[in-house]
N, C-alpha and C positions, 0 to 999 in steps of 0.2 A: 617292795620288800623282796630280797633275794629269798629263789628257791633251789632246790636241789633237785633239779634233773633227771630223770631215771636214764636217762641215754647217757648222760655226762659222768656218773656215779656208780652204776650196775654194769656188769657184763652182760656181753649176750651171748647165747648160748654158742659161738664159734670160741669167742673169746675165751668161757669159760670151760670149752675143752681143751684150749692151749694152756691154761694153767692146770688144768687137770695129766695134762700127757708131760709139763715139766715137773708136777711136782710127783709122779708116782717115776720118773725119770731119776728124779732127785733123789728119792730116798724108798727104793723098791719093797725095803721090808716090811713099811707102813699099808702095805697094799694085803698084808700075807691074812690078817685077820682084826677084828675089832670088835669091842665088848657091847651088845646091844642092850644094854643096861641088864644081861640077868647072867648069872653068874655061873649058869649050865648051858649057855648058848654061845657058841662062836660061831659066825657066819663068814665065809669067804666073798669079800669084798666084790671081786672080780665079777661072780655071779648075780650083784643089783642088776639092776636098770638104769643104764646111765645116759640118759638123755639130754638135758643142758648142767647137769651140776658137774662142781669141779672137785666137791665135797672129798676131803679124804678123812675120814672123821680120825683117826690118832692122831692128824696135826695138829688137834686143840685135846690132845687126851688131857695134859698137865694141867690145863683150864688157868691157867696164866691170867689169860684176857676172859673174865666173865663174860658169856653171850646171852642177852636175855632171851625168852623166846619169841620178841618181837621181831628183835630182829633177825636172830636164826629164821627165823619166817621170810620178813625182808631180804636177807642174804640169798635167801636159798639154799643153807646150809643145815646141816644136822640129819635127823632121819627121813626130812620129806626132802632131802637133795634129790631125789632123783624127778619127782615131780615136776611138771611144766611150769613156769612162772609167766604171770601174765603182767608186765613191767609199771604198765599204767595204773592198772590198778591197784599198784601200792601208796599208801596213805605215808611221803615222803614229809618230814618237817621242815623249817623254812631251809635252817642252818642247823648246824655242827651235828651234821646227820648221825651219826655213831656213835658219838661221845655216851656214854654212864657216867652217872654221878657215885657210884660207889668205888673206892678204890680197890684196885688191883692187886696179885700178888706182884705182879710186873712192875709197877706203880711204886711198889716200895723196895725193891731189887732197884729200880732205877736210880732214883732219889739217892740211895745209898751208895751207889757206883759214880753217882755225877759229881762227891768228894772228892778234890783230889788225894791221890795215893801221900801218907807220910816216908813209909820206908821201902826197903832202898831210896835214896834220892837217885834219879839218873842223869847222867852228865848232860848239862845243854851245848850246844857246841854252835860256834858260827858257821855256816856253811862258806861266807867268806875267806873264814881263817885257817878253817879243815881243806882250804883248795890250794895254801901255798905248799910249795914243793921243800922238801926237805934241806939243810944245808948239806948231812951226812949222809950219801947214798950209796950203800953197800954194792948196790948192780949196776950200776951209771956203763959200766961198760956194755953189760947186756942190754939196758937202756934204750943205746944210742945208737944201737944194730937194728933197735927193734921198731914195730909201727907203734907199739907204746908207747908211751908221755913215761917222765922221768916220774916217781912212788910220789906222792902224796902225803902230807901231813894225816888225813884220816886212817892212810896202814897204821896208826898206831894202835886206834880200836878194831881194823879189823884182824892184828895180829893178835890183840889180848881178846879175840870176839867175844865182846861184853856189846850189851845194849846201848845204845846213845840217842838223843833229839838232838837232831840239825834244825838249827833255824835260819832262816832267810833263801830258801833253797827256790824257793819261789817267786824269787824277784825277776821281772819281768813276764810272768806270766797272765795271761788276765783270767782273772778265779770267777769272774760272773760266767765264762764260757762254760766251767764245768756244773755252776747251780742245775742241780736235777730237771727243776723246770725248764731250763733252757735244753737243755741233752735234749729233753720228752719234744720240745719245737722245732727244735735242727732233725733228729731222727727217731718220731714218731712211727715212723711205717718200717722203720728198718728191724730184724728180727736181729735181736739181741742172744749169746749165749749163758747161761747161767753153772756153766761148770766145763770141766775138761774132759771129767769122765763120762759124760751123756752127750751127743747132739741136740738134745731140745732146748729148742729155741720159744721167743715169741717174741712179739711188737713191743715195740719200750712205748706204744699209748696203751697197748693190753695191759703191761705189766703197770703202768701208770695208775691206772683204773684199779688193780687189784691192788695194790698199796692203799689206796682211799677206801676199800670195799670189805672186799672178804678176808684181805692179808690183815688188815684189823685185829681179827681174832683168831687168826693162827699162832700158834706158840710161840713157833721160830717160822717169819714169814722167809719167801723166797728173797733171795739178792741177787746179783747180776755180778758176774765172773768172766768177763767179756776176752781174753788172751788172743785174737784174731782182729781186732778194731784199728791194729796197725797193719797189717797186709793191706799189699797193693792194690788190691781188687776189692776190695773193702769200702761199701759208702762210709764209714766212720774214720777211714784214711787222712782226714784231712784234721783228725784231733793230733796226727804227729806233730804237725805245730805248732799247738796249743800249749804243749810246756817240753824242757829242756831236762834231760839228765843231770842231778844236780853233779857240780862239777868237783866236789869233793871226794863219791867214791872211786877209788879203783877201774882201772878199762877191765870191760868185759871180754875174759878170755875168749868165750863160747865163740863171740865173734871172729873171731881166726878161724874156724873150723870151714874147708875148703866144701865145695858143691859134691865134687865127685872127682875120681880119679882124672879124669882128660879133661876136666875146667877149671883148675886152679883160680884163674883171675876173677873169677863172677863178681859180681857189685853186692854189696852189704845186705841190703835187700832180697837178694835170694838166700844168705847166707839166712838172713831170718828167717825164712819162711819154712828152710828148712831143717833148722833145731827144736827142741823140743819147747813147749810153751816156757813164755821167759817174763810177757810182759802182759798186765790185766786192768779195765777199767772194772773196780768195784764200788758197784752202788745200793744201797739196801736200808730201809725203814728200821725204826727201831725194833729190837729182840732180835735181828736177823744177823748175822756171822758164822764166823769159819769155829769150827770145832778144832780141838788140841790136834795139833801137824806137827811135822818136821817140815819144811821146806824140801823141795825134792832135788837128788843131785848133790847134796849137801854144798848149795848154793847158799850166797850172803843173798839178802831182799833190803829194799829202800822203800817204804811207803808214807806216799805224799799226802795229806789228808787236806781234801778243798771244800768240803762243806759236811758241817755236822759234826760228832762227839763221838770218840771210841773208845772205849775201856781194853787195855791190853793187858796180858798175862805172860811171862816168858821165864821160862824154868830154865835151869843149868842141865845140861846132857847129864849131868852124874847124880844128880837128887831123883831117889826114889817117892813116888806119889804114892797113895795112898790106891787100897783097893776101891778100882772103879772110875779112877781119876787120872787114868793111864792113855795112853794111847790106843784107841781098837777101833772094829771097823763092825758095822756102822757107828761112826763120830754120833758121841752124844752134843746136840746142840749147844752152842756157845751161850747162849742164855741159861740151861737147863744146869749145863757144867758151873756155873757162877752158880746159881742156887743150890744147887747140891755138895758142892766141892770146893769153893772157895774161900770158907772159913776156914778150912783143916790146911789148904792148898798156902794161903801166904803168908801161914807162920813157917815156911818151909827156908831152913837157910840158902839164900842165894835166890830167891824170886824175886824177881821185878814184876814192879805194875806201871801202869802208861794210861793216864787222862791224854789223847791225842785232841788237839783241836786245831783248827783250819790253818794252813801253812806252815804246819810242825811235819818235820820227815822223823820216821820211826828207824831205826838200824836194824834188820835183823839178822843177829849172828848164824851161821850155819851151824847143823845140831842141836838150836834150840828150840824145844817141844814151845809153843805159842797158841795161844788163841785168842782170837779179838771179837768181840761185841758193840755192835752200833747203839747206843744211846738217843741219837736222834735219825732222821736219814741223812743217812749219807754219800758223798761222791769220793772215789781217791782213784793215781794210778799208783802204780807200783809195779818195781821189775825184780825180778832172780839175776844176778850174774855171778860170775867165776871167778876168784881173785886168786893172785896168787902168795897172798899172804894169808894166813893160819895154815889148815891142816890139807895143804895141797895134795897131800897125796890120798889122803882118804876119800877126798871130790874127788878125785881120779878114779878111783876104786869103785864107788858108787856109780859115777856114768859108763863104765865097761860092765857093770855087769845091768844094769835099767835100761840101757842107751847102747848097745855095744855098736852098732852100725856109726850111731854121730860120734861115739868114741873114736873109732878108726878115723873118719874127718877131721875131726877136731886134732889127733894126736900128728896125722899131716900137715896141719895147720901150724901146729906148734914146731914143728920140725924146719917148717920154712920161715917162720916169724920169731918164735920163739925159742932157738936150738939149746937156751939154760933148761928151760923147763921140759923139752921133753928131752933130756939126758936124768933129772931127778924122776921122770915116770919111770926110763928104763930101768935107772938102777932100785926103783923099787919092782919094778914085775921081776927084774934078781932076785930079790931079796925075797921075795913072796915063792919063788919056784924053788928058790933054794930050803 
């Protein structure tokens, strides 16, 4: 009879301070205070005792995922997190160590999101046939001056930037490389990043372990936000040839953008290293996603989706949302936003929603507010690039004032590669001074 392990299933107390130090990393306000069940007592977090727990108790305030108190005990979670656990002598079951037989609120938010969407319909497109080249090419002259490829059949939606599914974009690549389980055996000991805005890291067998564990009954469990797994110095360097650029979008301007003034030739590769995050492996159990964004830069995004189920949302730049359902900081969780917000949210005219499933590339337009939610776990990459079809000069505008240092690269870059486009920035920095 298979059993469940306490080594194989629980954290240990090192483990359980690296998800303690990502996830008060992740979301610092969660730290500031919490309700100790009485309604004239707040107590400052900071001040417990925090010896192996990783407990941040607001992550489960919504109570999403029912925890009973066996297992909060089991866990180590709740008001005796700070308590020592002693591993062995937990009275572990044979199998499906976690599971409740009572349904969730989670449970039926799911269920109801694993429909595919009726309305809008959004366009499917081949990623074959979105890669031949136009007959009518308005710039063939600047074209053929340039290191970029003659426009694309897909400028058509990134100039109407409207959402669209590419399919086939993934041919040739092998999609058992990205199965989670395989990641967790290739780079087990390697410390994974889980955002842009924090450095904390931890082990993708840590974060492994807490997916099976304690991420169980967190709201919105952590995901994996990895935008350095291509750098050269990087053990996960070697997923760059795991899958290809689908070759339908647009060449990525950003990449023009020179090193520095006395190195113009440097190879591609430094050229990434030293632009702002462009390109990210995301991976995360289900309830875990990105809260309502803009894409940053007012960059176009491509995401490839290789294992699991996403629910997406993507609002038009011009439609006003409702109070609360807006863009603010701290992002209310992408799970929490679909419960709260999503009935009033996509009778809204011009939303799109998005059932993503394995081998479907998502479009996203720049401008548009988005959020997505995992439904099962998940694997995908996904990049940001620069095109210069739609509102080029408004990405212009946006990386001189986020970015001004890679602006001045970048506006070099275009000067030597691209001398159409950077005569349309000057005559807009006219236009703007005038």
């Amino acid at each position: 009879m298979n059993t469940c392990k306490p080594e194989d299933i629980l954290l240990t107390p090192e483990e359980r301070y690296d998800v303690y130090f990502v996830k008060s990393s992740e979301r610092p306000h969660l730290l500031e205070t919490f309700d100790n069940n009485d309604a004239t007592s707040e107590i400052n977090h900071k001040e417990l005792p925090l010896m192996d727990g990783c407990d941040i108790p607001r992550w489960r305030a919504e109570q999403l995922v029912p925890c009973s108190p066996y297992w909060e005990s089991a866990l180590n979670v709740g008001f005796g997190c700070s308590l020592l656990r002693r591993e062995r002598q937990l009275p572990l079951r044979p199998s499906k160590c976690f599971q409740t037989s009572t349904r969730s609120p989670w449970e039926a938010l799911q269920q109801y999101l694993l429909q595919q969407p009726t309305s809008p319909c959004v366009e499917r497109i081949s990623c074959a046939q979105a890669s031949q080249p136009l007959a009518n090419n308005n710039n063939s002259n600047a074209m053929k001056e340039s290191s970029i490829p003659q426009r694309k059949y897909f400028s058509k939606w990134e100039e109407q930037n409207y959402p669209v599914i590419v399919e086939g974009a993934t041919e040739g690549w092998n999609l058992e490389t990205w199965k989670f389980d395989n990641l967790v055996q290739r780079f087990a000991n390697v410390r994974w990043r889980f955002s842009d805005t924090h450095g904390a890291m931890m082990s993708l067998a840590t974060y492994a372990k807490y997916v099976a564990s304690e991420g169980l009954t967190d709201d919105s469990p952590l995901a994996v936000y990895d935008s350095e797994f291509g750098e050269e110095n990087s053990p996960m360097h070697e997923l760059l040839a795991d899958y290809t650029v689908p070759p339908c979008f647009s060449d990525d301007l950003f990449g023009l953008a020179v090193e520095d003034d006395d190195d113009e030739d440097d190879d591609d590769d430094n050229h990434a290293n030293s632009r702002p995050p462009w390109r990210w492996i995301l991976a995360g159990p289900p309830r875990s996603g990105t809260g309502l964004h803009i894409d940053p830069l007012w960059t176009n995004a491509w995401v490839t989706l290789l294992q699991g189920l996403k629910r997406w949302i993507l609002i038009p730049p011009h439609v006003e949302l409702p109070e609360g359902a807006g863009l603010r900081e701290p992002q209310v969780p992408s799970v929490i936003w679909f419960r709260d917000y999503y009935d009033k949210v996509k009778q809204l005219e011009g939303v799109v929603e998005i059932l993503q499933k394995p081998g479907e590339t998502v479009f996203v337009p720049n401008g548009w507010p988005h959020l997505v939610l995992n439904l099962e776990q998940t694997v995908a990459v996904t990049h940001n690039y620069a095109s210069e079809f739609g509102p080029f000069e408004r990405m212009w505008d946006e990386t001189v004032q986020n970015e001004p240092e890679f602006a001045h690269r970048w506006y070099k870059g275009l000067c030597r590669h691209r001398p159409d486009l950077a005569s349309r920035i000057q005559r807009n920095n006219n236009s703007s001074e005038a």
